[in-house]
Structure formats: C-alpha cells, structure tokens
C-alpha positions as CSV (number, residue, x, y, z in Angstrom):
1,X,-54.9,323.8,278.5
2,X,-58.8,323.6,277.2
3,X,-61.4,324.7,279.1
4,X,-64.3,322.3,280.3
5,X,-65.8,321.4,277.2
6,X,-69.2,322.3,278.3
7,X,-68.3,325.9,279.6
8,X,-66.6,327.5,276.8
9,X,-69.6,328.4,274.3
10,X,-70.8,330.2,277.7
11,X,-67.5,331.5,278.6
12,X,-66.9,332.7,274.7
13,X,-70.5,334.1,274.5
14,X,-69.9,336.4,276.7
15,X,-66.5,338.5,274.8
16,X,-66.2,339.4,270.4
17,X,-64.1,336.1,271.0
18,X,-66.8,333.4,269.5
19,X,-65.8,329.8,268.6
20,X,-66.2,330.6,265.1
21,X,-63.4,333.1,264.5
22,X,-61.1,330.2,265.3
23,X,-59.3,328.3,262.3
24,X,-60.8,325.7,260.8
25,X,-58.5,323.2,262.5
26,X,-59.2,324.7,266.0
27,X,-62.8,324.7,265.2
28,X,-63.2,321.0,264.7
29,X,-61.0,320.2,267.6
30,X,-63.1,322.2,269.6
31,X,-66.5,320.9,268.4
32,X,-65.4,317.1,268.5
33,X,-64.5,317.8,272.8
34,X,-67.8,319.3,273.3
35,X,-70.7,317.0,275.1
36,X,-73.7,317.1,274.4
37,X,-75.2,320.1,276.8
38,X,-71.9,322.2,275.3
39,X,-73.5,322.0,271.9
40,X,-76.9,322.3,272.9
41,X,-75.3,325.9,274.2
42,X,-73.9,326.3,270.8
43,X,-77.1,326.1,268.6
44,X,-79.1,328.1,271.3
45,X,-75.9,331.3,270.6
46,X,-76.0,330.3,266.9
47,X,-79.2,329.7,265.4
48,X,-80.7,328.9,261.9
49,X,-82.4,331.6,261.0
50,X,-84.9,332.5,258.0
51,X,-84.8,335.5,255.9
52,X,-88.0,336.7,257.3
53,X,-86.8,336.7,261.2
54,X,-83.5,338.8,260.1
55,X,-83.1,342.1,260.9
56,X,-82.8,344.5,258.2
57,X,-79.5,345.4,257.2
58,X,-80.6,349.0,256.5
59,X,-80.4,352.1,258.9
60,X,-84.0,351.5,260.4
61,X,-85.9,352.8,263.7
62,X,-88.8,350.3,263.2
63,X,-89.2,346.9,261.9
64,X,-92.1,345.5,261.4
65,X,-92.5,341.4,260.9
66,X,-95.8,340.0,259.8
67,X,-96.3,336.4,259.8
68,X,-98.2,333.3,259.5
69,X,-99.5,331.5,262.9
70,X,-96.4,329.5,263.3
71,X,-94.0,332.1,261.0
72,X,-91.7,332.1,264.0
73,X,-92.4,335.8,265.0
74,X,-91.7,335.6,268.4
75,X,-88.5,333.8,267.7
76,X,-87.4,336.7,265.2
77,X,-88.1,339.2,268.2
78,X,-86.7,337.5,270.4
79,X,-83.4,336.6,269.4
80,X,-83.0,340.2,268.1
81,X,-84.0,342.1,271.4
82,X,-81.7,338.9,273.2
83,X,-78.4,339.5,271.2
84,X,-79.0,343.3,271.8
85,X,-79.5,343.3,275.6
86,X,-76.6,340.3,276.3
87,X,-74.0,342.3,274.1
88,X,-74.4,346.4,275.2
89,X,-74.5,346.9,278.8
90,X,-77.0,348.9,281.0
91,X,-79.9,348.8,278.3
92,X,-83.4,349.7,279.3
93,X,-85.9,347.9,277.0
94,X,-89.7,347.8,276.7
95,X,-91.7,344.8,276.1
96,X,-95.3,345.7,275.0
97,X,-98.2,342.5,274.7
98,X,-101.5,342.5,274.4
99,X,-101.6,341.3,278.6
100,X,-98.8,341.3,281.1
101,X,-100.1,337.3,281.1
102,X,-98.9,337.7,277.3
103,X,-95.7,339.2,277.8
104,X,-94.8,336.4,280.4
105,X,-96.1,333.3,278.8
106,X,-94.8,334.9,275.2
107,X,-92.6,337.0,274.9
108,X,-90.3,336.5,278.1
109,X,-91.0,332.4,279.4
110,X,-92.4,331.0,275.9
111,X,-90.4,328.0,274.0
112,X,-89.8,331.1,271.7
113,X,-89.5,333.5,274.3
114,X,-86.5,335.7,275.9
115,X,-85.4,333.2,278.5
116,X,-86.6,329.9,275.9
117,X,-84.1,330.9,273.2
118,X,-80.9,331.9,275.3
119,X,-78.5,329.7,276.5
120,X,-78.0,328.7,280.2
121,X,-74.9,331.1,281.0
122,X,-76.6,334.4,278.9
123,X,-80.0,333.8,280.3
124,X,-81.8,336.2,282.0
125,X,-83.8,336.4,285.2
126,X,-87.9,337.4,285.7
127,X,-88.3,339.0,288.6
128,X,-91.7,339.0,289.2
129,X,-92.4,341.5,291.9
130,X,-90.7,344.1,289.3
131,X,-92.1,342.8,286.1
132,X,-88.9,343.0,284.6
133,X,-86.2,340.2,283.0
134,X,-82.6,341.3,284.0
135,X,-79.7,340.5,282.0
136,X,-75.8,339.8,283.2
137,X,-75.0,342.5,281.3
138,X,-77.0,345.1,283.1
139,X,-80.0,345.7,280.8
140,X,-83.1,345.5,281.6
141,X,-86.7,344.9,280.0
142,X,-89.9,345.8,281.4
143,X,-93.4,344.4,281.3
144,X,-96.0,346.7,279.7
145,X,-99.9,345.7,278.7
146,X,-101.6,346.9,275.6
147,X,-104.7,346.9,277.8
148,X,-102.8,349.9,280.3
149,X,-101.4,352.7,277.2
150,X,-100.7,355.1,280.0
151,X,-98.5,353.3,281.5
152,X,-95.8,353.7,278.9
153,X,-96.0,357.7,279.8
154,X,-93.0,358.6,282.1
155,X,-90.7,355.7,281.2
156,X,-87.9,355.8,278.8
157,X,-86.1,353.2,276.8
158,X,-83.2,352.4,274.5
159,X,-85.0,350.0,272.5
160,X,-88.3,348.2,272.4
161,X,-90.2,344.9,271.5
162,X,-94.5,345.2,270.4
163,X,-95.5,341.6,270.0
164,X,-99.3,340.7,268.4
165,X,-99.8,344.7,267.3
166,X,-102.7,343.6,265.9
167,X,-104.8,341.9,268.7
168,X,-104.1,344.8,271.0
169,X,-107.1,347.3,271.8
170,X,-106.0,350.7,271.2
171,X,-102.7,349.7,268.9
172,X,-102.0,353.7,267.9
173,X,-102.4,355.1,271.1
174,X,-100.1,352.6,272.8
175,X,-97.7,352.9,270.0
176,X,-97.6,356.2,270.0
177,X,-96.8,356.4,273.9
178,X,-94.4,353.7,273.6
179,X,-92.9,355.7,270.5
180,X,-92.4,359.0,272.7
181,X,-90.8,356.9,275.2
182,X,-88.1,355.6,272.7
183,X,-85.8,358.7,273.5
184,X,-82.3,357.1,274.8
185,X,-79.0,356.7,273.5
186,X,-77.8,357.3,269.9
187,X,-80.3,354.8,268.0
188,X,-83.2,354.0,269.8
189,X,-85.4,350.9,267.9
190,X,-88.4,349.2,267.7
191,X,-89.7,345.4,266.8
192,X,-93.2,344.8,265.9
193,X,-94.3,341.7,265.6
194,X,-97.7,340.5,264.9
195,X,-99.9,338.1,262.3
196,X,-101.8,340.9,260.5
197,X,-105.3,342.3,260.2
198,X,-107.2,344.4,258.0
199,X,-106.8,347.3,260.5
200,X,-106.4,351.3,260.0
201,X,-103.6,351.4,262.0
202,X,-101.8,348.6,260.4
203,X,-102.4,350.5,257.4
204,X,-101.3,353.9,258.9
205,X,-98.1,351.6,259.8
206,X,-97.4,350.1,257.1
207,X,-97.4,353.5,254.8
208,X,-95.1,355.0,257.2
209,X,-91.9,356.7,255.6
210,X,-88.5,354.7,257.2
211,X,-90.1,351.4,258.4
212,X,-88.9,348.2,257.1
213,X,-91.0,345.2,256.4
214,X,-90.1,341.4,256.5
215,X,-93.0,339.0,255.6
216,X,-92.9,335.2,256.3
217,X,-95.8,332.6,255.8
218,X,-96.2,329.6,258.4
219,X,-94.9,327.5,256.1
220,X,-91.3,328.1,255.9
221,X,-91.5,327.7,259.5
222,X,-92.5,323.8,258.5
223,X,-89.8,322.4,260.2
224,X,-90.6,323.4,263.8
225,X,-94.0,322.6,263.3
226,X,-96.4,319.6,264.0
227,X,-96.0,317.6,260.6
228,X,-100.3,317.4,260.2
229,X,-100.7,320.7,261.3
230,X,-99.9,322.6,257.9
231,X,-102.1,319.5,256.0
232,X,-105.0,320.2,258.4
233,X,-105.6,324.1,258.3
234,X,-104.9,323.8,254.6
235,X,-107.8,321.4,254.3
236,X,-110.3,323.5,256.0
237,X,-109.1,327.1,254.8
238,X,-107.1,326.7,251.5
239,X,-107.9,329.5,249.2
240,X,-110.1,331.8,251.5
241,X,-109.1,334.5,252.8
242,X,-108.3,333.0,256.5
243,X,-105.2,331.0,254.8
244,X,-104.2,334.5,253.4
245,X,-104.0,335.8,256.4
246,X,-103.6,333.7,259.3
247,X,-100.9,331.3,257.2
248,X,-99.5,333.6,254.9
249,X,-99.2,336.7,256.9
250,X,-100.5,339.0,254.2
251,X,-103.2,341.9,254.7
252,X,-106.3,341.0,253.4
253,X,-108.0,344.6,252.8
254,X,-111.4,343.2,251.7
255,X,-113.5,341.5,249.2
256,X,-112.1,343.0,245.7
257,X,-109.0,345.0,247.1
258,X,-106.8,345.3,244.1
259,X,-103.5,346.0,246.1
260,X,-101.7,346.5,249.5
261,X,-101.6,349.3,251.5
262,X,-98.0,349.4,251.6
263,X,-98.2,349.3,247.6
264,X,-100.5,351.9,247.3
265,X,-97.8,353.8,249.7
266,X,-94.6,352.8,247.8
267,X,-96.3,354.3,244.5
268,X,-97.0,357.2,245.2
269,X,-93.2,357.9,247.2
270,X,-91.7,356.3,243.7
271,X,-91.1,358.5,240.2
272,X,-93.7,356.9,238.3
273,X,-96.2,357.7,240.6
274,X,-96.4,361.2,239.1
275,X,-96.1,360.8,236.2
276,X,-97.1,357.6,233.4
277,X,-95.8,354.4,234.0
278,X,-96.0,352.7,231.0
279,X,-92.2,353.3,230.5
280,X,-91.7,352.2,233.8
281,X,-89.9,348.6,232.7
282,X,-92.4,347.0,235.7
283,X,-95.5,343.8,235.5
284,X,-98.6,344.4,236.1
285,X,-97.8,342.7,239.4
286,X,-95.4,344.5,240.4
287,X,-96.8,348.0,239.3
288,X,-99.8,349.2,241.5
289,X,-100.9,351.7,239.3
290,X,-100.4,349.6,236.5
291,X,-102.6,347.0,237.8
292,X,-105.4,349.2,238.6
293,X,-105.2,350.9,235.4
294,X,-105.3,347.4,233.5
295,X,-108.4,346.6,235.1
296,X,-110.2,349.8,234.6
297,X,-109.4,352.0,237.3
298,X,-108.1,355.2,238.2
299,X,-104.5,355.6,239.3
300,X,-103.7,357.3,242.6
C-alpha cells in the first residue's frame, strides 16, 4: 500500500531511496497521486539549476561564484551547503556575512536562503539565542559577522558558506581566520559567494592555485526575476562599467585594464607563459599575453 501522497518526497528525502530511481512506470504513478503541497516538496528537493550555481565537479577546497545582482548566488550557496548538511550527519558548518542581520535575512531566512529553499520535512530550525540553524540530521551552522574577524578564532568546522565577500570590511583577515578554522574531517570546503569588486583581495583570490570559479550574469537568472527589472537597469547603465559589474558579475579592474586578474594568473601557471605563444593555437581573446602583445605591450 502507497504512502500519503503528500509524505513520500519527505519520507524519500530523507534515505539514497529518491522517487527518481524508480521505473518509469512507477514514476508516473507516483507523480499523477501527488497533491499539490507533495509536488511543491518535490521541486523544493529537485531543483532547476544553472551551470553557474553548480558545484564543480573537480576535487576543490574553495569555490568561488561571482554574479550579477539577481545571478542567483545565494540560491547556488544555499542549496549546496543544504544538500551537504541534510545528507552527512553531525556537520559543523560556518556561515560568514557581512552582519549577523545579513546572515539571518540572507543567507539562513531569505526566499533564497537555508530554510527558503528546503522542503518542509528537511528544513532546518534558527535558534536564535545560539545563532545557529540545526538540521534533523545533526549538523549544525553557525552565525559569524564580517564586521567581528576574531570571532572565527577558536571554532572549527567541516565546511563553510562566505556570502557578499566583497562588501565585507576586512575580507582577508576574516578569510583567513575562517580558513584556519576549516580543519575537520577528510575534505573540509568552502563557498564564496559574492557580486564582484575591483578589490586586492579579490584579486589575491582569484589568482589562488586550486580554487574554482563559476561566473553567472543576472540575466540567466531572467526567469525569477521582475520582468521590467532587466529592461530598466539596462536603460540607465548599458555599456558602462556598472552593467559590467553589478549585471554581469565580471571584475572591472579599471579604465584601460587589458585583462582579468585570473587571466593574468592562468598565464603565467600555463606552458606558453614561459616561453612564445605564437604557436600556442589560441585568439587573441583567449591568449592574455597574446592580447597585450597585439596591442603593444609587454608580456608578463
């Protein structure tokens, strides 16, 4: 005999067993006796997700996601750090904002947020007094400000969420705390999320050895989006370096800035980079160092 219809996404959430291993046959029986709050549950486990709000598929201990206002950032971090702590038991998990207000309002009760994106069996609880959202699994993520860097001295984690990198004060010496407090189990990680600035430590970043990057512009966010919104900003800041920025999520360095810093960095970690390029079958767009020789420059 079947289960209430709308209990088992809740009830198969929570075991390997998901509704879509079933046959084909099952799986349409099963969808056609779901109401509607049952399949409400079963987009909230199963979501449509862009390229840009994936996780890399490589071996990584930081991904970094810059994006357009709107990209779905806090989505992407969200439903990664959710999936992690509602699957593996007994998790302790750092959430880093720019303000505890931040963290709360963002990252944790936001439309977008930890507790916004999860359905109603796997969702966790705030507890306020603690600052901390506990799972039904056992993990546990804390509450940590930007504005307070020692505060992330003492505790350790398993894995960590860094929301809006970019607006916080001191972005490297909070990183680097929350970094030295990444230190348990066999694969510690970390999600950063932010729209991007021109800013030395995104730079720094950016250039580091082992960090993937995953870029998405508000636009193929469109359909979650107020339909004049896109129209509007375009109107007011298409083709300056705000829509490069604040809609496409891409580092503006400066007035005349030939290339990325991450460009600069993936030269000169390539073969070419030591040696002449012409040979190396690469555009000038796609070369760095062919693109600042073509216009009269010095390679790095």
């Amino acid at each position: 005999m079947m289960t209430p219809a709308s209990s088992r996404p809740c009830e198969r959430s929570c075991s390997s067993d998901t509704i879509f291993s079933l046959p084909r046959e099952r799986f349409e029986a099963e969808l056609r006796q779901m109401d509607g709050e049952g399949l409400k549950t079963l987009r909230a486990l199963n979501p449509r997700l862009e390229k840009h709000q994936r996780a890399p598929a490589t071996d990584w201990r930081t991904w970094l996601m810059l994006g357009g206002r709107g990209a779905g950032k806090t989505f992407a971090g969200a439903f990664w750090l959710h999936e992690l702590a509602r699957n593996t038991g007994n998790l302790t998990i750092a959430l880093v904002g720019p303000a505890l207000h931040d963290v709360r309002e963002v990252m944790v009760e936001g439309p977008s947020g930890l507790k916004g994106i999860a359905a109603a069996c796997d969702r966790p609880r705030w507890e306020g007094g603690r600052k901390r959202l506990v799972w039904n699994s056992g993990s546990v993520a804390y509450a940590f400000s930007a504005e307070d860097p020692e505060s992330l001295r003492g505790p350790q984690f398993h894995a960590a969420w860094a929301d809006e990198f970019c607006a916080w004060r001191e972005p490297e010496r909070v990183l680097s705390n929350l970094r030295f407090g990444l230190r348990l189990g066999a694969d510690p990680r970390l999600v950063v999320t932010t729209t991007p600035r021109p800013l030395p430590a995104l730079r720094r970043l950016m250039a580091e050895d082992g960090l993937e990057i995953s870029r998405g512009g508000t636009a193929q966010n469109e359909r979650h989006l107020s339909p004049a919104f896109l129209s509007h900003v375009r109107g007011l800041y298409g083709g300056t370096r705000l829509e490069a920025q604040e809609l496409e999520g891409l580092v503006v360095e400066g007035e005349g800035a030939l290339f990325r810093a991450e460009d600069l960095a993936r030269a000169r970690r390539s073969p070419q980079a030591a040696g002449d390029d012409r040979g190396c079958g690469r555009s000038a767009r796609e070369c760095p160092r062919r693109r600042l020789r073509d216009r009269g420059g010095r390679t790095p």
